[in-house]
C-alpha positions as CSV (number, residue, x, y, z in Angstrom):
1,X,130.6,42.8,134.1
2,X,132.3,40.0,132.4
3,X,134.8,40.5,129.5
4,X,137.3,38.4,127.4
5,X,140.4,39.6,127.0
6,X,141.5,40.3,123.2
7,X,145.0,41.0,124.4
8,X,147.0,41.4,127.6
9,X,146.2,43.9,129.9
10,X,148.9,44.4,132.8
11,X,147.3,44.1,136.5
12,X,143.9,42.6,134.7
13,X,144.6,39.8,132.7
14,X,146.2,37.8,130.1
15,X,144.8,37.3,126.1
16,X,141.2,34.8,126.1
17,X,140.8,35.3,130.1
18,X,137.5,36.1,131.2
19,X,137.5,38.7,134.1
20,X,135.4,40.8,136.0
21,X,135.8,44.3,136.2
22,X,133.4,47.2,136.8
23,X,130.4,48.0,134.4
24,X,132.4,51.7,133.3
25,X,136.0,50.4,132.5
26,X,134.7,47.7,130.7
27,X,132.1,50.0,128.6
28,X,134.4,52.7,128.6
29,X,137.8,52.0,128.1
30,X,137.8,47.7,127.5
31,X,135.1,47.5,124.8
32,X,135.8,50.6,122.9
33,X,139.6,50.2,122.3
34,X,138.8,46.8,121.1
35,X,140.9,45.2,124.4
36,X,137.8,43.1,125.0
37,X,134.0,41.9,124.6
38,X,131.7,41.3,126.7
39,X,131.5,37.8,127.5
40,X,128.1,36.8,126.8
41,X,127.1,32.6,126.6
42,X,128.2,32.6,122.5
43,X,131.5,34.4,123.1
44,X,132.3,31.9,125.6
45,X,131.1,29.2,123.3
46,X,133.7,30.4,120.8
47,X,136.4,31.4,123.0
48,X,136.4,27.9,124.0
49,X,136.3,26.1,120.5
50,X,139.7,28.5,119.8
51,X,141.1,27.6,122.8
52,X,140.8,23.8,122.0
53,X,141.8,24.8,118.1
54,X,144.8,26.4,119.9
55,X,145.7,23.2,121.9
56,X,145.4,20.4,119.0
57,X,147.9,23.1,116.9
58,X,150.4,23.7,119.9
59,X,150.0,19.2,120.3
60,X,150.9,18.3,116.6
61,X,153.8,21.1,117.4
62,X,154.9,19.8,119.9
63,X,154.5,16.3,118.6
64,X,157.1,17.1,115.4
65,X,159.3,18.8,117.5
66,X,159.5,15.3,119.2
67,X,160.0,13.7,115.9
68,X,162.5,16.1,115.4
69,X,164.7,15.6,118.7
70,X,164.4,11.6,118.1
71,X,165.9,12.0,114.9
72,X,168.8,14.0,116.3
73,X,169.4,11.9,119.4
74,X,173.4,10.1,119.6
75,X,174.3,12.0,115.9
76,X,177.9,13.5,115.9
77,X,179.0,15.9,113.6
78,X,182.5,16.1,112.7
79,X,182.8,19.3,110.3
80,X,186.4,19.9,108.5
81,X,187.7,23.5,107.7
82,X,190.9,24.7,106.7
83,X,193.5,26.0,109.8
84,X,195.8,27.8,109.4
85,X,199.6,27.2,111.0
86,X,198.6,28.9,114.2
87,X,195.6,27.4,114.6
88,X,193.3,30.1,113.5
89,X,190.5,28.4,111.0
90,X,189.5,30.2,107.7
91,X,185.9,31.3,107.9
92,X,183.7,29.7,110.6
93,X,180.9,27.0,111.1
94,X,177.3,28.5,111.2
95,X,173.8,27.1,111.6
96,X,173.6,27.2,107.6
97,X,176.5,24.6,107.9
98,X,175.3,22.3,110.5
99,X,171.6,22.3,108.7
100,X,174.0,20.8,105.1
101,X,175.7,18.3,107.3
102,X,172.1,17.0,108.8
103,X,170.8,17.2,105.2
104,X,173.4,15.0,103.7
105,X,172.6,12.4,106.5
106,X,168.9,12.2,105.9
107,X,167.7,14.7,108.5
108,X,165.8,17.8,107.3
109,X,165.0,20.8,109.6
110,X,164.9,24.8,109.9
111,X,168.5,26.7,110.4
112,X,166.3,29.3,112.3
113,X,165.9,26.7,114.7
114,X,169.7,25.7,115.4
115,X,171.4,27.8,118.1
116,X,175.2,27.7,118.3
């Protein structure tokens, strides 16, 4: 028996792959805990129009994240805080700090996505 995978099942499979697996599990235990369907010709048919949704979302992604890194290629951030006499600064710099210096220069992007 054929099934698509509606989520990852350890030994079996991963999410959206079609496998083949005995006609009890896959009545039994697959189909009824809603971990897959049977794969007939029109849940192929749309597995593989989500698939190729999937891979034009994950391009344009992946495309702006390119955008991204081009804007960010050769800029230097020079960030001035207060030090104390031995050297210690007051506070610190974070991700919120480097995202307002790279907005005051033009370049606008998520502080989830800054790692320090």
């Amino acid at each position: 028996m054929e099934i698509i995978l509606k989520e990852d099942i350890i030994g079996l499979g991963y999410k959206n792959d079609i496998v083949n697996v005995k006609n009890g599990y896959g009545r039994n235990y697959l189909i009824p805990t809603g971990k897959g369907i049977i794969a007939s010709p029109s849940a192929k048919k749309q597995l593989a129009e989500n698939l190729k949704q999937q891979a034009s979302k994950l391009a344009a992604l992946k495309a702006e994240a390119e955008k991204k890194a081009a804007q960010l290629e050769g800029v230097e951030l020079v960030i001035a805080t207060k030090v104390s006499a031995t050297g210690v600064t007051y506070g610190s710099v974070n991700a919120a700090t480097v995202v307002e210096e790279l907005a005051k220069r033009g370049i606008e992007i998520d502080r989830k996505i800054v790692t320090m």
